[in-house]
N, C-alpha and C positions, 0 to 999 in steps of 0.2 A: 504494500500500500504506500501510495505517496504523499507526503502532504506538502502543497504551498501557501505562505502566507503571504495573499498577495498584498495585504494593509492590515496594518496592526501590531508587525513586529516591533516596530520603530517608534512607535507613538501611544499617545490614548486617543482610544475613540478611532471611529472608520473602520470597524474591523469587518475582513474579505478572506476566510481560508479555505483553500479548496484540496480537496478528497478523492484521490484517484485506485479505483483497485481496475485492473486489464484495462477496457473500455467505456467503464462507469466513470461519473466524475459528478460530483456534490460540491455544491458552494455552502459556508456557514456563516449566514451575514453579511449583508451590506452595507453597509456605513454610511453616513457624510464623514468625511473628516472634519475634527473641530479646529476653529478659526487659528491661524494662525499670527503670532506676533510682527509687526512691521519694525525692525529694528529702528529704524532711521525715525520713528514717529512714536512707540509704543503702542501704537493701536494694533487691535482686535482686524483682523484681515478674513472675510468667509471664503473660502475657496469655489468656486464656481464651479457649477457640477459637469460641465462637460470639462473642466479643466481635472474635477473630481472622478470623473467616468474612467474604468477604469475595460482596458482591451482584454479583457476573457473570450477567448472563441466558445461562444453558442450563448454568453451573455447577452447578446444585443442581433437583431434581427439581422440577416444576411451572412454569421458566422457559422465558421463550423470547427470542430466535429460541435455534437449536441451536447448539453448538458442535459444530468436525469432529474435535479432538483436545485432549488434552492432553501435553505434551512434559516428562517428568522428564531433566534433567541428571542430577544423582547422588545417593547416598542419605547424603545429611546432612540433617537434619529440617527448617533451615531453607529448603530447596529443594523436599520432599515431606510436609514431615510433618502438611500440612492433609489429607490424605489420612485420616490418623486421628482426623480431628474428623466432624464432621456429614457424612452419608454423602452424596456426591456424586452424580451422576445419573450411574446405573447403564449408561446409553446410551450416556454420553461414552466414545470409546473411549482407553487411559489407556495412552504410549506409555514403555517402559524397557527392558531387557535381563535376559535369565533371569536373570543373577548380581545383578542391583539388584531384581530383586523377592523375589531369595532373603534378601537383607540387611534388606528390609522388613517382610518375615513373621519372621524371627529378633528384629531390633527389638520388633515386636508381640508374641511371643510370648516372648520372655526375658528381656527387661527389667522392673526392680519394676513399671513402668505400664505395664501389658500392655494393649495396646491392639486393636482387630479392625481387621484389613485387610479391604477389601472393594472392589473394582474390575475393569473391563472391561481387563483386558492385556491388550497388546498387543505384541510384542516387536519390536529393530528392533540391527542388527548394527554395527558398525564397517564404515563407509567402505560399506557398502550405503545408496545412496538409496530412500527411502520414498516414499509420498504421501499425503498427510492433506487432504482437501478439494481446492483447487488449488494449495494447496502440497505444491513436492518438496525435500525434507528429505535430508539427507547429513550423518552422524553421523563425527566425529573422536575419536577416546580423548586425553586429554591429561594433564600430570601435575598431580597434586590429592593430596590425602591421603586420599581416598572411596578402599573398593572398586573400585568406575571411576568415569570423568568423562567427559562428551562435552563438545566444541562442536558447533554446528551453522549447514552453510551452508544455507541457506532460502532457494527461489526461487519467485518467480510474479510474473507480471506483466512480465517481463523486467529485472525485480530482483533483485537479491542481499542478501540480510542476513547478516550472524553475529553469533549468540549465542554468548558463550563461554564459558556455564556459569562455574563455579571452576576455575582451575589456575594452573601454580606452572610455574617451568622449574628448577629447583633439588632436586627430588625424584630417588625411583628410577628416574622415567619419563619423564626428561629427552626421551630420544627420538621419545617421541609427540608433545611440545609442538614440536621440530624438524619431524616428519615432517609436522604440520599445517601449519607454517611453508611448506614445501617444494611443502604441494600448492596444484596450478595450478587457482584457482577462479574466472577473470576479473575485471572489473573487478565492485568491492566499493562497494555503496553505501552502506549502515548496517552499521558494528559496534556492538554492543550489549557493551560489556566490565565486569566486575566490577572493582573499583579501592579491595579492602578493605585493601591493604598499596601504596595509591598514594602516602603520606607518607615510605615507606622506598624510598629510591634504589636499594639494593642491599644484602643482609644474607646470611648463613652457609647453605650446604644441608646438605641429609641427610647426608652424609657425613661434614662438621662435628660434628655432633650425635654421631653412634657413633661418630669419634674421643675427642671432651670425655667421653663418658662412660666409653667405655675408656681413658682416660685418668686416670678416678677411680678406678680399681681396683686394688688391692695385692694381695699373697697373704693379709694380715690383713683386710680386709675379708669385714665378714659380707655377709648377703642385701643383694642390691639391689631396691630396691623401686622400679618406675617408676610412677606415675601418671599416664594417658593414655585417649586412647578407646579401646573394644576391636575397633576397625573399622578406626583407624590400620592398614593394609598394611606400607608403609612404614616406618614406627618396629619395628614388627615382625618385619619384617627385619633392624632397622639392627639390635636387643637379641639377635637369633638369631645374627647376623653376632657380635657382640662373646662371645653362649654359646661359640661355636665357637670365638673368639681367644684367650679365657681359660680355658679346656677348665672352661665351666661349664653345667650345664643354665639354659633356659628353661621354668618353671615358671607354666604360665596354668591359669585356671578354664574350667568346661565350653564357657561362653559364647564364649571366645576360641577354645580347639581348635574348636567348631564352624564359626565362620567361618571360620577356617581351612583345616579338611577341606572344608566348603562350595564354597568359591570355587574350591580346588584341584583337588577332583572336578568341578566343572562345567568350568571349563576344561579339562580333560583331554578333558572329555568333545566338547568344540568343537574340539579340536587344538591348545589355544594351551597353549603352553608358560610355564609360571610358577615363578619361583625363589621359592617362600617354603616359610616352616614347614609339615609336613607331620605325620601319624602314621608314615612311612617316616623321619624325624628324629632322629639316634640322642641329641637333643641336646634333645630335645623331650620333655615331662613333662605330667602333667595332671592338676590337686589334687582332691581328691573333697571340692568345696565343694556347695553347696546348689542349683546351676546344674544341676548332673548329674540330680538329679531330671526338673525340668523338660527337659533333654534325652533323658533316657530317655521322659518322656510325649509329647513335640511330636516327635521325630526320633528314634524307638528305630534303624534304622540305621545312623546316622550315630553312634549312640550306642554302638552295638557295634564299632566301628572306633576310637572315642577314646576306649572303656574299656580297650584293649590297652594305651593309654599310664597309666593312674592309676597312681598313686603311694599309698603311707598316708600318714598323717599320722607312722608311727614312722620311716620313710623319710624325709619330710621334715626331722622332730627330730636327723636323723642328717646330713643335706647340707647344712644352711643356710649353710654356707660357703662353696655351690657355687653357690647358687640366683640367678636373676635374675626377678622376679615381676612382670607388669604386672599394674598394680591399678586401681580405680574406686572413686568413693568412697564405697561400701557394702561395699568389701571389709573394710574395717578389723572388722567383724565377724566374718567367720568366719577375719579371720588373730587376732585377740584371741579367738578358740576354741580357735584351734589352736597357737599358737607363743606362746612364752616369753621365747625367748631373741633380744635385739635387741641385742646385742652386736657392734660396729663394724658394724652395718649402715647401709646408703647410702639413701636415699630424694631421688628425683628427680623434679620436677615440667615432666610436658613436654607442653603446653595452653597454651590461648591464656591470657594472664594476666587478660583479660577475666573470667575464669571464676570467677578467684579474690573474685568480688563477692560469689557466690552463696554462701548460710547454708550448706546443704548442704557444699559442698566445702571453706568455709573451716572448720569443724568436722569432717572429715577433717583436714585440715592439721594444726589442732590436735592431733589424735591422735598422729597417727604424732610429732608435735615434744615432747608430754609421755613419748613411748618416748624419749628421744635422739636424735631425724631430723630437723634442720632441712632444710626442701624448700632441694633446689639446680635452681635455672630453669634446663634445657635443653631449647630446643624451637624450630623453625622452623617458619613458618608456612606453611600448604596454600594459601597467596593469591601470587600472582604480587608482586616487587617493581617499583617503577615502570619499573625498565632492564628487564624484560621485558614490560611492556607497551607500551616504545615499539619495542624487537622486533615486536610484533605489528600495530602500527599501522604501522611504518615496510613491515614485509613487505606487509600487506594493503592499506594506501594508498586506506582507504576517504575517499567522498564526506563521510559524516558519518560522525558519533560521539556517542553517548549512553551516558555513563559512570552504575553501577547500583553497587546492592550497595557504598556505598562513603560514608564521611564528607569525603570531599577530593573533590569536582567542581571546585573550584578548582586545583587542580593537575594536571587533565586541559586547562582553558581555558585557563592560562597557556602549557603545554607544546603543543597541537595547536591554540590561535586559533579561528578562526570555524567550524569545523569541529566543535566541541563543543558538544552542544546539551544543555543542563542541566533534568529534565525532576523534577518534585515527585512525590508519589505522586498517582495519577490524572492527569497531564498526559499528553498525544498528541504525536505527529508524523508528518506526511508525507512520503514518497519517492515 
């Protein structure tokens, strides 16, 4: 079996590995890559996707030989979001789970860069093995800050690989990163692991975070403002978890109760049972920002079940003592439409501090700090720290190792020896 890492060796984020046994060949992820630095300026640079496209034969219509699949882990863009560049060959069949394709087309369709999805799905379940060419494929849920995450064990040839997508063992989904731990997959010859928090030995979990923050709360304390993804799960919980502790409402825009109702109802709809924010929430609110539009035209449905929860704007002039609001940094507009008064209010920044490079968000920052909101950093990262990654390597006890997604390959060869094979973007390796 071969494997190439055609993005990913070399960086975080954009990861592309591809899987060859005879004639079969599998891609795992397609990325954006994330922006890059302008020396000469310090600015945040986006790579342009045809600059980002990357030449796979059987990736893009008029190549050849064929590809038998493509494999998305989860929907963070730097793992699919090549998807919404240059339309990919329509043949390839394009493998993820109903709830990650519903988080993709929401993506596309609610966010200011609306972008067209367009793809042969495919869908593929938890802990159900697949087959894509003459690979069979077995999907693990694990904990990440995505909607879902999978790894996957990947066999052929009387090989074994794992890819381990992103995950964390420090989140709300502790138990799936164990239960993968637990499962019996023989002996393992390539792990292919992400090692984007491989520098930090061991740091603070979710838990951590919704105590620090309920910890900043007074009865004088005005609105809290958090700034976060709106796909964060997790964080979502943790500010629901703390609505509920401080008998405050959680106050989101259309976009967010969508995802929410989203994930909620399709689960429901498969039998699995999920603790998060609902419209059955008696603690759960829904501002009638500029999002609702846009939900009333792409999901009138779903739109009729999260207008039971809106609130007015004369409602919210009246609770902002109660309120906790996650925000994005376009919201600063329709809360400077709508509210006045910022008055001991709390503003929290819980994002990778990465983030803070970009023009975009450092001019949010700015905003909400010219109200009187200096950002207070709290936030744990959706990436495994290194004491959980040598959990996974010590459980799975593979032959090799090729560390991805990651600026430290040095401290996977120091920690695992000859066993670490350090591979550039476009380098190979056989098993």
């Amino acid at each position: 079996m071969k494997i190439t890492v055609h993005r990913g060796g070399e960086e975080i984020g954009g990861n592309c590995i591809e899987l060859q046994s005879g004639d079969s060949r599998i891609l795992l992820d397609y990325g954006t890559p994330l922006p890059k630095i302008d020396p000469a300026t310090g600015e945040n640079i986006e790579i342009p996707y045809e600059q980002a496209k990357l030449n796979i034969p059987g990736l893009y219509p008029g190549t050849s030989p064929r590809l038998d699949g493509l494999i998305i882990s989860h929907t963070h863009q730097d793992h699919y979001g090549m998807l919404f560049g240059p339309q990919i060959n329509q043949e390839l069949p394009v493998y993820m789970t109903r709830i990650m394709e519903a988080m993709v087309r929401i993506t596309g369709k609610m966010t200011p860069k609306r972008a067209e999805f367009t793809a042969n799905i495919n869908y593929f379940m938890k802990e159900v093995p697949f087959t894509v060419g003459v690979f069979k494929i077995t999907p693990y849920l694990m904990d990440h800050s995505a909607s879902e995450s999978f790894a996957f064990l990947i066999e052929a040839e009387g090989k074994r690989v794992i890819y381990t997508g992103d995950y964390r063992a420090h989140g709300h989904r502790t138990h799936a990163f164990q239960r993968f731990l637990n499962a019996q997959m023989g002996p393992i010859d390539l792990i292919l692991t992400e090692g984007t928090q491989a520098g930090v030995e061991k740091g603070d979990d979710e838990k951590k975070v919704m105590a620090d923050i309920a910890g900043m709360i007074t009865p004088q304390t005005g609105t809290i403002y958090v700034l976060c993804a709106g796909q964060n799960i997790d964080l979502l919980c943790s500010l629901a978890g703390i609505a509920v502790q401080k008998g405050r409402f959680l106050a989101v825009d259309g976009y967010i109760a969508l995802v929410l109702e989203t994930i909620k109802t399709m689960a429901a709809e498969q039998d699995i049972p999920l603790k998060i924010p609902g419209m059955d929430s008696d603690y759960l609110k829904v501002l009638d920002t500029k999002t609702m539009f846009s939900l009333r035209k792409y999901y009138p449905e779903a739109a009729a079940r999260v207008s039971q929860k809106l609130v007015s704007w004369d409602w919210v002039t009246a609770n902002l003592q109660k309120l906790i609001v996650p925000v994005r940094t376009y919201s600063r507009y329709w809360v400077n439409e709508h509210i006045r008064d910022f008055s001991n209010a709390l503003f929290v920044y819980s994002q990778w501090e990465g983030y803070k490079e970009e023009a975009e968000l450092r001019e949010a920052l700015e905003w909400f700090k010219k109200r009187g909101m200096d950002a207070h950093s709290n936030h744990v990262s959706g990436h495994a720290y290194f004491s959980t990654i040598r959990k996974l390597i010590d459980s799975k006890n593979p032959r090799h190792i090729i560390p991805i997604h990651t600026e430290h390959p040095e401290i996977f060869q120091k920690a695992f020896g000859y066993k670490v094979h350090v591979l550039k973007n476009g380098g190979g390796f056989e098993i």
